[in-house]
C-alpha positions in Angstrom: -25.5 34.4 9.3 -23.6 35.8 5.8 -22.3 38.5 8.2 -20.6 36.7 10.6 -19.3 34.3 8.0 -18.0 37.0 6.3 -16.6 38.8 9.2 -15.2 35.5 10.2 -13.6 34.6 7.0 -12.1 38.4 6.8 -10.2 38.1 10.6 -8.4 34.7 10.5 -7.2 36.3 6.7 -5.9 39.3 8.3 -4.5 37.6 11.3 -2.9 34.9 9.0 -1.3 37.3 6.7 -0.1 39.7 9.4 3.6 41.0 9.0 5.9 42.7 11.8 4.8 46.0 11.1 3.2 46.9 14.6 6.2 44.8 16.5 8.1 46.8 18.9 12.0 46.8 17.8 13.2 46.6 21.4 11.3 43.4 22.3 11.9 41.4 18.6 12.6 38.0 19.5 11.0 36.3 16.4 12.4 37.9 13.3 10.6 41.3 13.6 7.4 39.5 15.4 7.4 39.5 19.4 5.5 37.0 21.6 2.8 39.0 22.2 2.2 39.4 18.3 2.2 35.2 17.9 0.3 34.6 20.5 -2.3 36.6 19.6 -2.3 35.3 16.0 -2.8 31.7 17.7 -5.5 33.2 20.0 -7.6 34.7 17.9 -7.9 32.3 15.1 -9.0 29.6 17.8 -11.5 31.9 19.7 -12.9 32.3 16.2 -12.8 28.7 15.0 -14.3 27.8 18.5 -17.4 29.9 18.2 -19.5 27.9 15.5 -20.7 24.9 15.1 -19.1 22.1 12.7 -22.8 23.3 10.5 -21.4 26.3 10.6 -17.9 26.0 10.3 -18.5 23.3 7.0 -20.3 26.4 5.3 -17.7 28.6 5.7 -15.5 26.0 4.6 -17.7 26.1 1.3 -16.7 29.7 0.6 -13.2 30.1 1.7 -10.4 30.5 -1.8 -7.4 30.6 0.6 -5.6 27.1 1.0 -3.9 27.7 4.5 -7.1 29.6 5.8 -9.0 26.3 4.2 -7.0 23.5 5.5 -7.5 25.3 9.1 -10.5 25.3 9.5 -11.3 21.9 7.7 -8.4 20.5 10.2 -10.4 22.2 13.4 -13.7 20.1 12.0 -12.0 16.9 11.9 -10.5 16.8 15.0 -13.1 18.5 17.3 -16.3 17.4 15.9 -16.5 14.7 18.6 -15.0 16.2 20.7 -17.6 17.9 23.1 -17.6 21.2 24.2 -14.9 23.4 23.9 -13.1 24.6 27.4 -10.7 27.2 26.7 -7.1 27.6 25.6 -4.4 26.6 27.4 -0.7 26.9 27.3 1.0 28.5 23.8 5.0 27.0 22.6 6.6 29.1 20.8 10.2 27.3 19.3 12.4 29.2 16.8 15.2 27.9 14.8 16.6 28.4 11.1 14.3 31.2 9.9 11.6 29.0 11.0 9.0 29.8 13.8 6.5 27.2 14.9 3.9 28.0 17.4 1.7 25.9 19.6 -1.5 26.8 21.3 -2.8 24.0 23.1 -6.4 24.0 23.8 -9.0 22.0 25.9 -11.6 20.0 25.5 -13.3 17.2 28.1 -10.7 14.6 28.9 -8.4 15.7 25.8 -6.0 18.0 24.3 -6.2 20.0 21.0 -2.7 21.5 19.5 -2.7 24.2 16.8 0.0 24.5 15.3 1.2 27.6 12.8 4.0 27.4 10.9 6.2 31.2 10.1 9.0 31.0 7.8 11.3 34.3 7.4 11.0 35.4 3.8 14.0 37.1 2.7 12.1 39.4 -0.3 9.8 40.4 1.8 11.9 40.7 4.9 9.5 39.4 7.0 7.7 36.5 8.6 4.6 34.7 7.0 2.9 31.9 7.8 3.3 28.7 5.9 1.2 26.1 7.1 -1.1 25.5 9.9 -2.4 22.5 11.0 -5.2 21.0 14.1 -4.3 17.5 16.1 -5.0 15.7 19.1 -2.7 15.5 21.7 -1.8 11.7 22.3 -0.9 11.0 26.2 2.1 8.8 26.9 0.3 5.4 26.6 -1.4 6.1 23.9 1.8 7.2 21.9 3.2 3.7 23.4 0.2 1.7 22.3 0.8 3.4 18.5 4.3 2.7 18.5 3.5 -0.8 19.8 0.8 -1.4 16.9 3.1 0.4 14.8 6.4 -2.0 15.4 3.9 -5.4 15.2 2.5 -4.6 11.9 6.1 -4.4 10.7 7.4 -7.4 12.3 4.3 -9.3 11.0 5.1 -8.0 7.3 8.7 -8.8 7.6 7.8 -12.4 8.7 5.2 -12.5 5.7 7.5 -11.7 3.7 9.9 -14.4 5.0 7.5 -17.0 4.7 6.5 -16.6 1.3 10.3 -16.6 0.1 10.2 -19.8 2.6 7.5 -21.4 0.3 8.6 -20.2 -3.0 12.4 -21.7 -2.0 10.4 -25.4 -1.1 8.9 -25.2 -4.6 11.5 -25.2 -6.3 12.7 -29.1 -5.6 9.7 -30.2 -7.0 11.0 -28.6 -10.4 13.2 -31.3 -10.8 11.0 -34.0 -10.0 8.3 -32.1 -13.1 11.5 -32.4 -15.7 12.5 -36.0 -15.1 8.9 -37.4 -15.4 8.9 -35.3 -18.5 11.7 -37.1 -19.5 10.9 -40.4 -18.4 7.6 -39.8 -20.8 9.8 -39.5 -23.4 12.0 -41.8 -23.1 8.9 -44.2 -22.7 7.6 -43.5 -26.1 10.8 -43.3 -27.7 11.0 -46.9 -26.5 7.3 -48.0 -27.9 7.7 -48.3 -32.0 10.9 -50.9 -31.1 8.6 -53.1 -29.0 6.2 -53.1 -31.9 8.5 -53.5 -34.4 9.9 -56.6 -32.4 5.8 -58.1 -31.7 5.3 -57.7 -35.3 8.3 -59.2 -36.5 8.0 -62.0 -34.5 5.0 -64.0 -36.6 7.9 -63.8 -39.5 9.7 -66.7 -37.6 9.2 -70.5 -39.2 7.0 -72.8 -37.5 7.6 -76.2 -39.4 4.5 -77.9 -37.6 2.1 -74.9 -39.1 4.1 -75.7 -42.6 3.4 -79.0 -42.8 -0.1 -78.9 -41.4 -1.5 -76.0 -43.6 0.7 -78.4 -46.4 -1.4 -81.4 -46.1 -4.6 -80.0 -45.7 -4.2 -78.3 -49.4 -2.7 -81.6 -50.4 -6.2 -83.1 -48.7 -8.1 -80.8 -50.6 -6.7 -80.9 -54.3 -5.9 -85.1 -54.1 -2.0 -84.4 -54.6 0.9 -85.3 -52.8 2.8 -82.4 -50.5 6.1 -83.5 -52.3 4.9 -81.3 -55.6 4.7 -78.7 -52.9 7.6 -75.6 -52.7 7.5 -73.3 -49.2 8.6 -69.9 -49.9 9.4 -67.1 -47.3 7.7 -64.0 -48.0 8.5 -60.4 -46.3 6.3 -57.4 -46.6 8.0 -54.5 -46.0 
């Protein structure tokens, strides 16, 4: 088991790091690399990846140091775990524009599409193509891509109209703003208003009541045997 993992881990290195040393000049389409040469690349790193199990594939995983050979075969667990059983390649796309070669190899499963796609970028110090990134999707058939873009274009709409709402709500609150500062100004005006209406209760005893006078007069008159014409009323203010 160490062996294979080791062999496995030494090929999709080698292949991954292979430059256009063996490339035909006559036939160089791809910046020193020829179709044959990419395709290859793409072939063998999938008949590899396609000949353990996920088990086996997560312990190699475990032992890899290289990031692009890493993230290959970690991308190829993802996406084909639940996959089934693998079928076989299919077609290969090879595009090239800008110093920049991508490469597709499609391959099948039951009732679905795999694409792996490597990424070689011309590098001008060492005058030769490497490859930059790599990575392992499904292939999405035309109503699926609609339904995404569908889902896609509703959660947007729905936030936007969140969005619209809440500003909606926040805008309502504000007239009730008003209605908080003048009954916080009524309050005060209120109490402002209170000492004056006691200042006016308690004043109002002050006033002279001549029937009190003259009954609260005879009853001390009464009460010392004198006559209420001895007597002298005064008005008295505390202040």
């Amino acid at each position: 088991m160490k062996k294979k993992i080791s062999l496995l881990l030494c090929l999709i290195f080698t292949v991954l790091t292979m430059t256009a040393c063996g490339g035909n000049p006559e036939t160089e389409d791809y910046y020193g690399l020829t179709y044959s040469d990419l395709k290859q690349v793409a072939e063998v790193n999938v008949n590899q990846l396609s000949a353990y199990s996920p088990e086996e594939l997560q312990i190699v995983a475990a032992s890899i140091q290289d990031e692009l050979t890493l993230k290959l075969v970690q991308g190829w667990i993802t996406t084909t775990e639940s996959l089934g059983t693998y079928e076989g390649l299919d077609e290969l796309v090879v595009a090239k524009a800008n110093g920049t070669v991508t490469v597709d190899q499609y391959v099948n499963y039951p009732g679905r599409q795999v694409v792996v796609s490597f990424v070689w970028n011309y590098d001008y110090e060492l005058e030769q193509l490497v490859v930059t990134d790599v990575t392992v999707d499904l292939v999405y058939t035309l109503g699926e891509k609609m339904e995404k873009a569908a889902l896609n274009t509703l959660m947007g709409m729905g936030t936007v109209f969140a969005v619209l709402i809440l500003i909606s709500l926040i805008i309502y609150c504000f007239r009730f703003i008003g209605d908080v500062q003048n009954i916080g100004k009524k309050k005060k005006t209120e109490e402002a208003a209170t000492p004056q209406a006691s200042q006016v209760v308690e004043e109002a005893p002050l006033t002279d009541d001549l029937e009190l006078i003259a009954v609260i007069s005879a009853a001390i008159a009464a009460s010392e045997g004198t006559s209420t014409d001895s007597f002298v009323v005064r008005s008295i203010h505390r202040r």
